[in-house]
VMD Tcl script that draws the C-alpha trace (Angstrom):
set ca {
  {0.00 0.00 0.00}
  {2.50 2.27 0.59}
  {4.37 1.85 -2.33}
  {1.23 2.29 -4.24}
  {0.87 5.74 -2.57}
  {4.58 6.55 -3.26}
  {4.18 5.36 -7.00}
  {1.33 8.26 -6.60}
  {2.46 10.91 -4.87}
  {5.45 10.58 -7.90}
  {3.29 10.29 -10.52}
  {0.89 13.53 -9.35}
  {4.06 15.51 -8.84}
  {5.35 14.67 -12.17}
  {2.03 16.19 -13.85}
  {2.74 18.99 -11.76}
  {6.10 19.81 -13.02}
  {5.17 18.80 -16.71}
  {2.45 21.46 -16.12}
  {4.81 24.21 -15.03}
  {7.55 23.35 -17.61}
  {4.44 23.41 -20.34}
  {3.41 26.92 -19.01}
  {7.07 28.41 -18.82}
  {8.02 27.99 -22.34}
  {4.73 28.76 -23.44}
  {5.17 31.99 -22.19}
  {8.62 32.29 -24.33}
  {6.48 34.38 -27.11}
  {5.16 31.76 -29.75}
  {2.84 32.78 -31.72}
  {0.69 30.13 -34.00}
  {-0.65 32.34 -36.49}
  {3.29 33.87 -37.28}
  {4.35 30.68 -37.50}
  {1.58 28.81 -39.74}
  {2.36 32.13 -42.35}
  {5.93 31.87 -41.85}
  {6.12 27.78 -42.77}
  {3.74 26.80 -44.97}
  {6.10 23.73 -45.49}
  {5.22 22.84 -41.72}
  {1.30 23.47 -41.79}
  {1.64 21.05 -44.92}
  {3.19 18.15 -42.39}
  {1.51 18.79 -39.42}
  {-1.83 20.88 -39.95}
  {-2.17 24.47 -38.67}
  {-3.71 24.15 -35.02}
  {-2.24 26.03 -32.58}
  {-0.86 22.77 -30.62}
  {0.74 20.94 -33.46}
  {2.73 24.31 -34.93}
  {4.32 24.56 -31.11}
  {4.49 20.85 -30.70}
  {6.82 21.49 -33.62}
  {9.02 24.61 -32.90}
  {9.69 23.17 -29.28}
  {11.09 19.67 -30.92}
  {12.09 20.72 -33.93}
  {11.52 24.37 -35.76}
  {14.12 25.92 -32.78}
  {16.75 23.67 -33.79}
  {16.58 24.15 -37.23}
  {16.65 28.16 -36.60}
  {12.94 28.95 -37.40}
  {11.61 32.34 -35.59}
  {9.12 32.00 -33.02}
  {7.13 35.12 -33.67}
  {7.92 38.57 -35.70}
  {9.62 40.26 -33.44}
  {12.56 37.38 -33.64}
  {11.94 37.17 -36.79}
  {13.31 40.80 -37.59}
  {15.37 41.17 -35.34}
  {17.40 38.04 -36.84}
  {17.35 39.44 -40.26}
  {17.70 42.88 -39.53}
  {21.64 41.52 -38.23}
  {22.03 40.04 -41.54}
  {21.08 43.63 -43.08}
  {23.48 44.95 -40.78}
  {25.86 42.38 -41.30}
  {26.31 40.81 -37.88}
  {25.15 37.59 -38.98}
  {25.34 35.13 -41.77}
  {21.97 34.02 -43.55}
  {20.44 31.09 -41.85}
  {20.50 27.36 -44.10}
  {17.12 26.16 -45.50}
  {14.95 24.41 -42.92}
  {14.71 20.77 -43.64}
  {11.78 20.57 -46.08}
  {11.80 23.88 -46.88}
  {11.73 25.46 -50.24}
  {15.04 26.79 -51.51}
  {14.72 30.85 -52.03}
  {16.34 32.99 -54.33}
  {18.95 35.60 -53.12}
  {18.47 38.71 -54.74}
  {19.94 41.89 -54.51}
  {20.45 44.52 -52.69}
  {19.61 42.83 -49.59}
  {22.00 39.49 -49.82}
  {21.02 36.83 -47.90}
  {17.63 37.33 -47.54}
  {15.66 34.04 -47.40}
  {13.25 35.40 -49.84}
  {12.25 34.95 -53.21}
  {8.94 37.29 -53.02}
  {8.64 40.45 -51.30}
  {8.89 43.94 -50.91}
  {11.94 46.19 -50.60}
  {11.90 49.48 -49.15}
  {15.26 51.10 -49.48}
  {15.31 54.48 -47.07}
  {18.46 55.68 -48.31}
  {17.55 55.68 -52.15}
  {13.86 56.46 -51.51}
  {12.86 52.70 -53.62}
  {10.79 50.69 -52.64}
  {11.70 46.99 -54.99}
  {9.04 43.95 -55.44}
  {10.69 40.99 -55.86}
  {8.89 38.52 -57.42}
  {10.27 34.70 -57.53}
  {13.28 36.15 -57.90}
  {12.87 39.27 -60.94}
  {12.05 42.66 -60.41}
  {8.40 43.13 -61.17}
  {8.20 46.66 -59.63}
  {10.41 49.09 -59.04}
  {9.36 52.97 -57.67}
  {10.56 56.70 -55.95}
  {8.60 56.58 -52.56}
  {8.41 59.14 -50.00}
  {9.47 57.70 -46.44}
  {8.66 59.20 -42.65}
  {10.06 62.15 -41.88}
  {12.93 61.04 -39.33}
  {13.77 64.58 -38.22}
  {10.00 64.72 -37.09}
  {10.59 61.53 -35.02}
  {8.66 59.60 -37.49}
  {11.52 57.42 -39.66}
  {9.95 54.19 -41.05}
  {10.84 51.58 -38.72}
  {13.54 48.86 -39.87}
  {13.87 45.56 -39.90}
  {11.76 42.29 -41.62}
  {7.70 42.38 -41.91}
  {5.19 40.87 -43.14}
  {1.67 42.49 -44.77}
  {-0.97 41.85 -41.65}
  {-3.70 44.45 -43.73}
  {-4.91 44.29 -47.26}
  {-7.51 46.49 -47.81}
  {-8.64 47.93 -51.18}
  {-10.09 51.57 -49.79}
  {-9.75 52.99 -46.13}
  {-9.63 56.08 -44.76}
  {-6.46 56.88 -42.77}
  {-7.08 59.24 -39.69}
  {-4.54 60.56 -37.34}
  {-3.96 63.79 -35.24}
  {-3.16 65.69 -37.77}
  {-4.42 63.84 -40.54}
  {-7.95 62.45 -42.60}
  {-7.25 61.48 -45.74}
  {-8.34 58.25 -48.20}
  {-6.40 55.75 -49.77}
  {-7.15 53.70 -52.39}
  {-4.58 50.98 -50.87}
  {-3.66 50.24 -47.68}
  {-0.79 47.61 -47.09}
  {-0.26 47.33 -43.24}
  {2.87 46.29 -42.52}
  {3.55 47.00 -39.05}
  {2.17 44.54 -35.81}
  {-1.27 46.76 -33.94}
  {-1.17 49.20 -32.26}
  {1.57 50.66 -34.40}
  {0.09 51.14 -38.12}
  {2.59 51.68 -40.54}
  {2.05 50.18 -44.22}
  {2.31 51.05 -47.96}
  {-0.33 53.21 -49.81}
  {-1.01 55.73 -52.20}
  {-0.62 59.50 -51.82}
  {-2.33 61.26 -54.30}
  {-1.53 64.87 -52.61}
  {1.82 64.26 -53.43}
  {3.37 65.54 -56.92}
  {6.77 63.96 -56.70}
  {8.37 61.07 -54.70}
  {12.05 59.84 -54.27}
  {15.12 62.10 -53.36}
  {15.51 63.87 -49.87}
  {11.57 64.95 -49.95}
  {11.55 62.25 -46.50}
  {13.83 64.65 -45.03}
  {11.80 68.14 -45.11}
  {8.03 66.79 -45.86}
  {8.37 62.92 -45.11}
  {5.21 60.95 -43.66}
  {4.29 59.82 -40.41}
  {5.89 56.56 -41.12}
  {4.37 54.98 -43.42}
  {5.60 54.24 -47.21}
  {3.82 56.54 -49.66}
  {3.69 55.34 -53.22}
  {2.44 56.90 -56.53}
  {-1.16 55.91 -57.40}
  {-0.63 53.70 -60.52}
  {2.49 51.49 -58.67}
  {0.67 51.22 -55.34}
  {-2.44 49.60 -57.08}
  {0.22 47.55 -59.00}
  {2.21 46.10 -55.99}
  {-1.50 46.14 -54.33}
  {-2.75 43.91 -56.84}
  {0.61 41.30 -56.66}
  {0.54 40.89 -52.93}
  {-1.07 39.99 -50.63}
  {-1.49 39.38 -46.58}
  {2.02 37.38 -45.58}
  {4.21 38.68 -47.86}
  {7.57 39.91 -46.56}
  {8.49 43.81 -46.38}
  {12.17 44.22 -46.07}
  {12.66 47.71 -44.74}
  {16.61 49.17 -44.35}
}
mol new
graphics top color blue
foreach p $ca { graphics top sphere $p radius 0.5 }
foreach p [lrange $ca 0 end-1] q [lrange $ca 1 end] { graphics top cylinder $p $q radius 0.2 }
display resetview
């Protein structure tokens, strides 16, 4: 009898302990629906509920150097941008991307390429440049500089009105970018007469990318929510 209870007591405390290890790296940050967009070659194996995706980082997706949620996610390929780190190998399973320029290393075949400096903003497309276009960028002496780093479009929306403190106008595209509450993203800006060169400097946005009317339909029409948005 009292080795039953023992055998017990054991077994009881071992549930316990599973249960707190379960919670603790839970809590680490992973997030399901990141993941399931991120890894399509994963959903494809094990499905996309929420259990099975972090069944799968915890045994195998952080071994193999998969991100657990965006804000990993850029902050490892913003150090390959900035050159503190070399581009992570191809998951096991996972399709092969193309390295394009200017951002080498880039595990990306398709996305978007904002390039501050030059005022561009790129869309790759399976490897070829399909787009190419002057933007206007925030204004950075205003304390509103696009932020850097990797993305991914959260917001597709043909038609919304963008209002602000100091602003009400309506785009005809809206490409969210940025995780809520912050709500940066791509769009038209028909008030504006010219894009590209140092206009970001003197009469920049608030942070988001603004794009002549005819491209920003274009890239609206060729993307779509997941695609990556390489800003540097």
């Amino acid at each position: 009898m009292r080795g039953m209870k023992n055998g017990l007591a054991i077994f009881f405390m071992s549930l316990i302990l599973l249960g707190v290890l379960h919670l603790s790296v839970r809590a680490d940050g992973f997030d399901a629906n990141f993941y399931a967009r991120k890894y399509p070659d994963v959903v494809a194996v094990v499905g996309n509920s929420p259990e099975a995706l972090y069944n799968h980082y915890v045994n195998f997706g952080a071994k193999e150097g998969r991100s657990q949620n965006q804000q990993e996610d850029s902050a490892k390929y913003q150090a390959i941008l900035d050159g503190q780190a070399a581009p992570p190998a191809s998951a096991p399973g996972a399709a092969v991307a193309v390295v394009n320029q200017p951002v080498n290393g880039l595990p990306y075949s398709t996305y978007v390429d904002i390039d501050i400096a030059s005022q561009t903003m790129t869309f790759y497309e399976n490897g070829q440049v399909k787009l190419q276009s002057p933007v206007v960028t925030g204004n950075p002496n205003r304390g509103n500089g696009t932020p850097t780093g990797t993305f991914a479009i959260n917001s597709h929306v043909a038609g919304k009105r963008l209002i602000g403190p100091t602003w009400n106008v309506w785009v005809d595209t809206w490409m969210q970018f940025t995780p809520n509450p912050c709500h940066i993203g791509l769009h038209d800006a028909n008030w504006r007469s010219s894009f590209g060169g140092d206009i970001y400097q003197s009469n920049g946005s608030h942070g988001c990318v603004n794009l002549p009317h005819d491209i920003a339909v274009s890239l609206f029409n060729s993307v779509g929510v997941g695609t990556p948005v390489v800003v540097h």
